[in-house]
Residue frames as qw, qx, qy, qz and C-alpha x, y, z in Angstrom:
[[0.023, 0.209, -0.911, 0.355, 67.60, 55.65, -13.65],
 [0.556, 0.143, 0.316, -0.756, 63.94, 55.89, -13.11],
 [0.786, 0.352, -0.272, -0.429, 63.07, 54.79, -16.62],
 [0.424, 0.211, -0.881, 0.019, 65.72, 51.42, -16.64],
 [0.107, -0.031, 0.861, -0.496, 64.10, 50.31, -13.15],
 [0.712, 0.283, 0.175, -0.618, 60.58, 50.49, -14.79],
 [0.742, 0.349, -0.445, -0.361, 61.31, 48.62, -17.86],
 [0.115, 0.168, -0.929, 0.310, 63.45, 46.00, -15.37],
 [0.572, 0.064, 0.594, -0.563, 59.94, 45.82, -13.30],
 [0.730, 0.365, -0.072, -0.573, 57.87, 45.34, -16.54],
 [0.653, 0.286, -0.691, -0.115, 60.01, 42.38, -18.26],
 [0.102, -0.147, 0.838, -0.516, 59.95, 40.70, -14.75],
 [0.475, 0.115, 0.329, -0.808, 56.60, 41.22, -14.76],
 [0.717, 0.403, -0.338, -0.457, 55.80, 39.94, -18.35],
 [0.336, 0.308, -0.890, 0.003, 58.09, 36.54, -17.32],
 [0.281, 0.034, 0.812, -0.510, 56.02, 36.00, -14.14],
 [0.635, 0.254, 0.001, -0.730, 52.80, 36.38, -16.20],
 [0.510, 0.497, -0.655, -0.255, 54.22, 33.92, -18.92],
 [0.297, 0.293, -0.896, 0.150, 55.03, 31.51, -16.80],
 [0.429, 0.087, 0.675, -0.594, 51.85, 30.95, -14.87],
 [0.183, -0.216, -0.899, -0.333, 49.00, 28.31, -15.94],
 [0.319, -0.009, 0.427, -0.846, 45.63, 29.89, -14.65],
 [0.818, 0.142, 0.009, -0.557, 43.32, 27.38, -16.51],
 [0.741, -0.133, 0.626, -0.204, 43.43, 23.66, -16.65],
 [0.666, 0.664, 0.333, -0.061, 42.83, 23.66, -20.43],
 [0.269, -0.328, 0.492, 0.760, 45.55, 24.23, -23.29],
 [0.540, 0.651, 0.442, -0.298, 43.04, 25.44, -26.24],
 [0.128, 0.487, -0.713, -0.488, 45.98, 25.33, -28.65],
 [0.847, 0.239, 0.435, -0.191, 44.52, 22.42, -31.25],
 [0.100, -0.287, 0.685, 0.662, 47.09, 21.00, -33.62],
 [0.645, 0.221, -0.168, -0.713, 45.69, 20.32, -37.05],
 [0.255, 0.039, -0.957, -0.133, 45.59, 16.50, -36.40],
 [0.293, 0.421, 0.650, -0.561, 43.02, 17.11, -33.42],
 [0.423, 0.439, -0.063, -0.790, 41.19, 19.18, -35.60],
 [0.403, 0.259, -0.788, -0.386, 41.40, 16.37, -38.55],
 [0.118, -0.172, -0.877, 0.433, 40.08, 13.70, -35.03],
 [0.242, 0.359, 0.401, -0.807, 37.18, 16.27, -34.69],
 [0.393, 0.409, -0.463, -0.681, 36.27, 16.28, -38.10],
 [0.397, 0.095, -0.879, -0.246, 36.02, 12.75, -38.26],
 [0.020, 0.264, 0.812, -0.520, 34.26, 11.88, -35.23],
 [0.463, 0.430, 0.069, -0.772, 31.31, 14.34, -36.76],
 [0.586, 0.345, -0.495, -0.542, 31.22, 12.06, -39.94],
 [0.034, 0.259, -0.963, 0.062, 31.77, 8.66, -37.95],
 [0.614, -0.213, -0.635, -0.418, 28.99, 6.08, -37.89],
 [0.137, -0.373, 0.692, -0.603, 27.61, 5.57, -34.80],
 [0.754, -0.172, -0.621, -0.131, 25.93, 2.03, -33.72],
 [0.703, -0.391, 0.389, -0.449, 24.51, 0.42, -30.69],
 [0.598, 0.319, -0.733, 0.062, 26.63, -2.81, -30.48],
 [0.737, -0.549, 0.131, -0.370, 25.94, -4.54, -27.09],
 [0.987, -0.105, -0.072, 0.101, 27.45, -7.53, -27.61],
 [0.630, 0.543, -0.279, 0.480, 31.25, -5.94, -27.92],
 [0.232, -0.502, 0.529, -0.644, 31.18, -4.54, -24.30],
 [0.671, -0.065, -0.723, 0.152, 31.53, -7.82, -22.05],
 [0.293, -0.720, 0.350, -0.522, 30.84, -7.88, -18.35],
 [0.566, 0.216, -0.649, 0.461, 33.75, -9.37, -15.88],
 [0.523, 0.000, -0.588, 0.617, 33.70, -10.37, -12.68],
 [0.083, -0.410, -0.462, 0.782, 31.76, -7.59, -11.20],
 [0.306, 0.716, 0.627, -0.002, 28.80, -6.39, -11.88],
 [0.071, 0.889, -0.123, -0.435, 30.17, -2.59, -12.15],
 [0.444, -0.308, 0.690, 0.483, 33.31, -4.25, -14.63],
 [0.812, 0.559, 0.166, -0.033, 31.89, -3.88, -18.42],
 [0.557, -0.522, 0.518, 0.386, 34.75, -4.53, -21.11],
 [0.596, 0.703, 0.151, -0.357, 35.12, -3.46, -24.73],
 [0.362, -0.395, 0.718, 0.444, 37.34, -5.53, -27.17],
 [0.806, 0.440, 0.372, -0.134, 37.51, -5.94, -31.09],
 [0.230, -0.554, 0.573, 0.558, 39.94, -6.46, -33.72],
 [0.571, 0.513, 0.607, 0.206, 36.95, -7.06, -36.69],
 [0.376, -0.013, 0.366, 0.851, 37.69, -5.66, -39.67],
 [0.138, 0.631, 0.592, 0.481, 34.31, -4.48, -40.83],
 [0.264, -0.875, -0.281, 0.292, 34.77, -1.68, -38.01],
 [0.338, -0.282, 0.298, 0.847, 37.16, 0.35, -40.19],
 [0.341, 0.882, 0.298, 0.131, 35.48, 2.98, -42.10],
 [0.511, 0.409, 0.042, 0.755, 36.81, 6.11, -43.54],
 [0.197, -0.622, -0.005, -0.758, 35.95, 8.33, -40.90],
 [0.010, -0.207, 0.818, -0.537, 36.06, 5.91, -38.13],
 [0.575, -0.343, -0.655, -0.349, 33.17, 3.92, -36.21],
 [0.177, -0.340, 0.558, -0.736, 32.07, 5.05, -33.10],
 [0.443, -0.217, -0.866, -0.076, 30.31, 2.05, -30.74],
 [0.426, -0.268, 0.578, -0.642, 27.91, 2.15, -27.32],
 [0.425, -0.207, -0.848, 0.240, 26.22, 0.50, -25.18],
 [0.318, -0.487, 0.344, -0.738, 23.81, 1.23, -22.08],
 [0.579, -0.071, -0.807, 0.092, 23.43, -0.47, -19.14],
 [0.078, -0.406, -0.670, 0.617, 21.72, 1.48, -16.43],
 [0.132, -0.672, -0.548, -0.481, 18.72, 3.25, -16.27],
 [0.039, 0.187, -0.309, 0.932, 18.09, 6.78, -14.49],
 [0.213, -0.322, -0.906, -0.174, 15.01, 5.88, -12.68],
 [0.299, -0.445, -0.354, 0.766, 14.22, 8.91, -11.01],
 [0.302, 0.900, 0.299, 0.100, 12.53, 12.04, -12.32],
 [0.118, -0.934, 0.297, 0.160, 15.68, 14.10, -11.29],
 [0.433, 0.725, -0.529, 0.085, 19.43, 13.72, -12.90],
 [0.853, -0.504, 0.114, 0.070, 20.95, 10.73, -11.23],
 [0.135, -0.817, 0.525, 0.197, 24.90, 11.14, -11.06],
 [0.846, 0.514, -0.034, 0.136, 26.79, 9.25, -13.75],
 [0.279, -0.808, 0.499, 0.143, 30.41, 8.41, -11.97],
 [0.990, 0.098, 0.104, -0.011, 33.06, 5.94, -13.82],
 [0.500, -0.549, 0.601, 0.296, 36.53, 4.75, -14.12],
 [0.903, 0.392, 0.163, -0.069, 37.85, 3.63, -17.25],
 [0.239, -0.638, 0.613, 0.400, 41.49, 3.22, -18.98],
 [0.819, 0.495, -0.262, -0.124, 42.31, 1.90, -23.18],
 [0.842, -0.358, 0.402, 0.032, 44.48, -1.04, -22.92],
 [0.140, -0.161, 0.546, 0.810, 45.68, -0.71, -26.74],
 [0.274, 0.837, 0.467, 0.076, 43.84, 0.95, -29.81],
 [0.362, 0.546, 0.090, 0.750, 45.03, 3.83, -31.81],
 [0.368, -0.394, -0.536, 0.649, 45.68, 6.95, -28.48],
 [0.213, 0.019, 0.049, -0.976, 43.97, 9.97, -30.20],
 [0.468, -0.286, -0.672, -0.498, 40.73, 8.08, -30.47],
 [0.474, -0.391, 0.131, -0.778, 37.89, 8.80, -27.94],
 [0.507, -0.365, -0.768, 0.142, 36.47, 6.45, -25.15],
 [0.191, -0.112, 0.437, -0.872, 33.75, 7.66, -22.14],
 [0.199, 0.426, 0.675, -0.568, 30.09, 7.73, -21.10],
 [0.236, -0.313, -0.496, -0.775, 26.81, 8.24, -23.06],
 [0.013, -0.347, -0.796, 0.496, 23.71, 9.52, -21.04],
 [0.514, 0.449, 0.298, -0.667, 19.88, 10.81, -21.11],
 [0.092, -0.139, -0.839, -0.517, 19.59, 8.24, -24.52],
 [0.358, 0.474, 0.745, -0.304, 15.92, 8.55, -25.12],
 [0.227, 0.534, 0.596, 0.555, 13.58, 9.88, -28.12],
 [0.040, -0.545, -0.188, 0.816, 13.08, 13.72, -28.51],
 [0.528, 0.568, -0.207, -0.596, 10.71, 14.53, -31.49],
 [0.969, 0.235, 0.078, 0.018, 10.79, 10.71, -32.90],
 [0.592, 0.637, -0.469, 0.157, 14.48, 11.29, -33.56],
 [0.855, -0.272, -0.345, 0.276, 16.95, 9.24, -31.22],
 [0.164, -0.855, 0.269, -0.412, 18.93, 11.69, -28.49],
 [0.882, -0.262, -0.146, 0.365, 22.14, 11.12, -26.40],
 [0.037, 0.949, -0.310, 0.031, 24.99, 13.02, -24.63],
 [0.891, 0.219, -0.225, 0.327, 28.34, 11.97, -24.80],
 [0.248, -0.863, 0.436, -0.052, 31.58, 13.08, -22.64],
 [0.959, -0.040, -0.073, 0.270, 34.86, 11.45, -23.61],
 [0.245, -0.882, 0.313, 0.252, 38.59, 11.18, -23.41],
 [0.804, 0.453, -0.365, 0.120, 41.61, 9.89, -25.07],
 [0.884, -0.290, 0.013, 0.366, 44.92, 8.54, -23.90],
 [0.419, 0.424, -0.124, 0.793, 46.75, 11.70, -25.16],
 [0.073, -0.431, -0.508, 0.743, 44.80, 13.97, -22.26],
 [0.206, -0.116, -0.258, -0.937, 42.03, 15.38, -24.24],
 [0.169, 0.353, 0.917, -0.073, 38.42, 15.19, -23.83],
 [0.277, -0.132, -0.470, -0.827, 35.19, 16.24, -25.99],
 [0.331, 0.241, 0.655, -0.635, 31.58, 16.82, -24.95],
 [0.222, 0.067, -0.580, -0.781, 28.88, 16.35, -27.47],
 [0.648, 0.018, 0.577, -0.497, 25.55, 14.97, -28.38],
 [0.200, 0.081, 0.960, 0.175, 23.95, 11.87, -30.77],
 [0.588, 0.359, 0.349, -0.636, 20.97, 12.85, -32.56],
 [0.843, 0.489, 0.064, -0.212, 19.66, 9.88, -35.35],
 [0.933, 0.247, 0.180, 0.189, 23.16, 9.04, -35.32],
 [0.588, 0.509, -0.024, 0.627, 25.03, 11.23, -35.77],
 [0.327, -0.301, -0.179, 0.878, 27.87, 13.71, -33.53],
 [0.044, 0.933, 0.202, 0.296, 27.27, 16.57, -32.68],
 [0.454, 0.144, -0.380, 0.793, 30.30, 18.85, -31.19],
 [0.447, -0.826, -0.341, -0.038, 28.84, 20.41, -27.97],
 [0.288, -0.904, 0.266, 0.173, 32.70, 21.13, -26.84],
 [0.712, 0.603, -0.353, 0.071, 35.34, 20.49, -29.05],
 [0.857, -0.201, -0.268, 0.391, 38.46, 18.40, -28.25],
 [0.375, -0.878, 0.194, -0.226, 40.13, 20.35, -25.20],
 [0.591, 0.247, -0.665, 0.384, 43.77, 19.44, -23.59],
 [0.578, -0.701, -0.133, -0.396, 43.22, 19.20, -19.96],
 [0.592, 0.378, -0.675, 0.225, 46.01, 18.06, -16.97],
 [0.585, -0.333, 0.497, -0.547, 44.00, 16.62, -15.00],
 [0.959, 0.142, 0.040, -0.240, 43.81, 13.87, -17.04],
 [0.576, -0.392, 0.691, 0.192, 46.24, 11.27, -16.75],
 [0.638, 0.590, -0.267, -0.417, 47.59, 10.49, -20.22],
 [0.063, 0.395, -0.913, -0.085, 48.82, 6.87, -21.45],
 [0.703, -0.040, -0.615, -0.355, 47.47, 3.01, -22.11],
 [0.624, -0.248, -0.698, 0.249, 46.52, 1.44, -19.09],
 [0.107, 0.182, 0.376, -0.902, 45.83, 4.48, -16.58],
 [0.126, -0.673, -0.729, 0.015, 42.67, 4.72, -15.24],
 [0.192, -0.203, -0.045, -0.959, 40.62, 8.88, -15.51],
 [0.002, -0.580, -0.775, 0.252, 37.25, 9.08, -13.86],
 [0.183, -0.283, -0.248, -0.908, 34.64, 11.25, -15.36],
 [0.085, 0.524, 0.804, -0.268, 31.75, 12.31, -13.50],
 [0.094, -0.340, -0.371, -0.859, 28.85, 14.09, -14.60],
 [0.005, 0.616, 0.665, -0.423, 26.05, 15.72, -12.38],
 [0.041, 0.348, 0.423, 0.835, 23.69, 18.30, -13.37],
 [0.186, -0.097, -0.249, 0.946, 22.28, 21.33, -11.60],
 [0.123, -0.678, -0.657, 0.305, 18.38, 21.62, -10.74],
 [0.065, -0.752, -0.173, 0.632, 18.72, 25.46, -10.30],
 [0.117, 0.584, -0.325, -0.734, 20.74, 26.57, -13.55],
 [0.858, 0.408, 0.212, -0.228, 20.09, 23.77, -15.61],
 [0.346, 0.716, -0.576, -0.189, 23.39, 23.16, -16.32],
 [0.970, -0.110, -0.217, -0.028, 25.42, 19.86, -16.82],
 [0.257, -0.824, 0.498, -0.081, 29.36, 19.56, -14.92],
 [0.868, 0.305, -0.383, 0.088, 31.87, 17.54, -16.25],
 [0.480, -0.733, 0.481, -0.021, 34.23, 16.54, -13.55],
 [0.861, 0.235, -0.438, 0.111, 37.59, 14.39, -14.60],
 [0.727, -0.015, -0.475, 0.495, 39.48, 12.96, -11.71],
 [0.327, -0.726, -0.568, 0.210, 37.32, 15.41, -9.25],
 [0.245, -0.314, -0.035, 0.917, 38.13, 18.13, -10.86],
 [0.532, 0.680, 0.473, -0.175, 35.30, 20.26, -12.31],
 [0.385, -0.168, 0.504, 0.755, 36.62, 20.87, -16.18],
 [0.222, 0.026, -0.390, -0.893, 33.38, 22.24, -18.11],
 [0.408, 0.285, 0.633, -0.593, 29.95, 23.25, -17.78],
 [0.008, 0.055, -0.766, -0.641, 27.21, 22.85, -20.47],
 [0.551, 0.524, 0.406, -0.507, 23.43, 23.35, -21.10],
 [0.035, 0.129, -0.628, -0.767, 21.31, 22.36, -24.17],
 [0.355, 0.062, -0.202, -0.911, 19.13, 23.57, -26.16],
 [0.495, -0.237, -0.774, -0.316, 16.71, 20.06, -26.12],
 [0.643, -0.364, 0.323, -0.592, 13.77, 19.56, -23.53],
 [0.498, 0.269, -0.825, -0.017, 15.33, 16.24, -22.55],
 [0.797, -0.463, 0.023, -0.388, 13.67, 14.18, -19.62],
 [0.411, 0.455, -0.788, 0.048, 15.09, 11.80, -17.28],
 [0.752, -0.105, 0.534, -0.371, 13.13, 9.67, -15.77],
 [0.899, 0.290, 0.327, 0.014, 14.02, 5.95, -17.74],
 [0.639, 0.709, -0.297, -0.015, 16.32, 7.29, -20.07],
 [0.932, 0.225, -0.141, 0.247, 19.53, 5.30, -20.72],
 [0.326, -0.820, 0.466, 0.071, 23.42, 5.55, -19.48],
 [0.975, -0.031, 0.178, 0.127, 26.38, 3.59, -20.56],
 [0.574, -0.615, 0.282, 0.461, 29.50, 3.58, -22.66],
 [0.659, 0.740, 0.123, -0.047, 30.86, 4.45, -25.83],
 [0.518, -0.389, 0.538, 0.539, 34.29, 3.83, -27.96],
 [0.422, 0.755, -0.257, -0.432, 35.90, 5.18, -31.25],
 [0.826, -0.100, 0.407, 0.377, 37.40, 2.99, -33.50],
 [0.204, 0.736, -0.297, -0.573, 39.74, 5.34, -35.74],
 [0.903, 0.353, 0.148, -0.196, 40.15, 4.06, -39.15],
 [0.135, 0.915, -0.379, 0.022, 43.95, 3.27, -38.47],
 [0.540, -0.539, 0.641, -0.078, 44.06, 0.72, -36.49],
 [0.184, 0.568, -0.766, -0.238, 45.71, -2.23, -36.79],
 [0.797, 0.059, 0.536, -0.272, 42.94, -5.02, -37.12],
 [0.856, -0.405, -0.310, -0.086, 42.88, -8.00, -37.09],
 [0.617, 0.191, -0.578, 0.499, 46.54, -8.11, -35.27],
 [0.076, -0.122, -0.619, 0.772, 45.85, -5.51, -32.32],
 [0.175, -0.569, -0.775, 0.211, 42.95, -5.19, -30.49],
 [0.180, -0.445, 0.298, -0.825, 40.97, -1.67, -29.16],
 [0.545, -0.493, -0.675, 0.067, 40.29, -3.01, -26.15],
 [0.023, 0.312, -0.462, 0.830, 39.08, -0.85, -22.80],
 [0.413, -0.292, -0.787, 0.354, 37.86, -1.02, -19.42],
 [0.255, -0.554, -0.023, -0.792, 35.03, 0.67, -17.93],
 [0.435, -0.277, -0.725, 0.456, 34.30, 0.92, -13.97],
 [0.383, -0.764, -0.336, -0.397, 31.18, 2.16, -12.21],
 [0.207, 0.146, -0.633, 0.731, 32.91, 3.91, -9.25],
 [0.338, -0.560, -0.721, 0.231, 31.21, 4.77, -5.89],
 [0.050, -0.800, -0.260, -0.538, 29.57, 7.68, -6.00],
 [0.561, -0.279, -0.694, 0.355, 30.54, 9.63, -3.05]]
């Protein structure tokens, strides 16, 4: 009698266990992500200015294109910057942003500390997609670097036209950076470069995957400096 009322506790036990979510983060990765990851490492990356438009409000920038010469095999990955960290210390990097249409595993976010480290160009990067994922990395001469690989997260709000806020701040004492998405904190992150900010650069950055469907649809999204509070 003893023994059945243990093994009764234990499979209870093992359902309650099962059935709980203790981390934000599904680190299953089908093998398309993976295939998304892969590419993003090999994608071209370019400073395009002229493709991010600003509407109506100074905070409002806007990123639309449906040229063809942005298909590659491996995708093309675009920024921009438009503020400047003028400070000797980290200056908080908050923003709003939602893809209007454009292929939904393909990356859109924030690029910050852009400046020159050893003559070679330097940049971090924190995005998301429209499936709920997002990926941390950096830009050196051009080229990805995976810093955190693509992550599922459910805090993010998944679909075309929903707005996510990422914020990033960064920690004085440990030297780390904090990714926050929709004011939750989702992953910390230190690296290995001696990277300054005073002057360096901030702005925005979209994937084009090499699926879409130009010229007919657009990738078009919307980025929004929120108010820091």
């Amino acid at each position: 009698m003893i023994k059945k009322s243990f093994i009764k506790v234990l499979i209870c036990l093992s359902v309650f266990i099962s059935s709980c979510t203790l981390e934000p983060f599904d680190s299953k990765k089908e093998a398309f992500g993976n295939q998304v990851q892969e590419e993003i490492e090999e994608t071209v990356v370019e400073e395009v200015n002229e493709l991010f438009s600003n509407e109506s409000d100074d905070r409002i920038f806007v990123f639309e294109t449906n040229d063809t010469k942005y298909l590659k095999n491996s995708g093309y990955t675009i920024w921009t910057t438009n503020k400047t960290n003028i400070s000797s210390s980290f200056e908080t990097i908050n923003c709003e942003m939602y893809k209007s249409s454009g292929k939904k595993e393909a990356g859109f976010g924030v690029v910050f500390c852009q400046q020159k480290i050893n003559e070679k160009e330097f940049m971090l990067c924190v995005m998301i997609n429209t499936d709920g994922q997002y990926i941390i990395g950096n830009v050196v001469n051009g080229k990805f670097q995976t810093i955190e690989g693509w992550e599922s997260c459910t805090f993010l709000k998944k679909g075309y036209g929903v707005n996510n806020q990422i914020c990033i701040f960064f920690d004085e004492e440990t030297q780390y950076f904090s990714v926050k998405i929709n004011e939750e904190i989702v992953s910390k992150f230190k690296v290995n470069e001696d990277i300054n900010f005073e002057n360096t650069k901030s702005g925005y950055v979209v994937v084009i995957s090499n699926l879409e469907s130009f010229p007919q649809k657009k990738v078009r999204v919307v980025f929004n400096d929120a108010e820091i509070k």
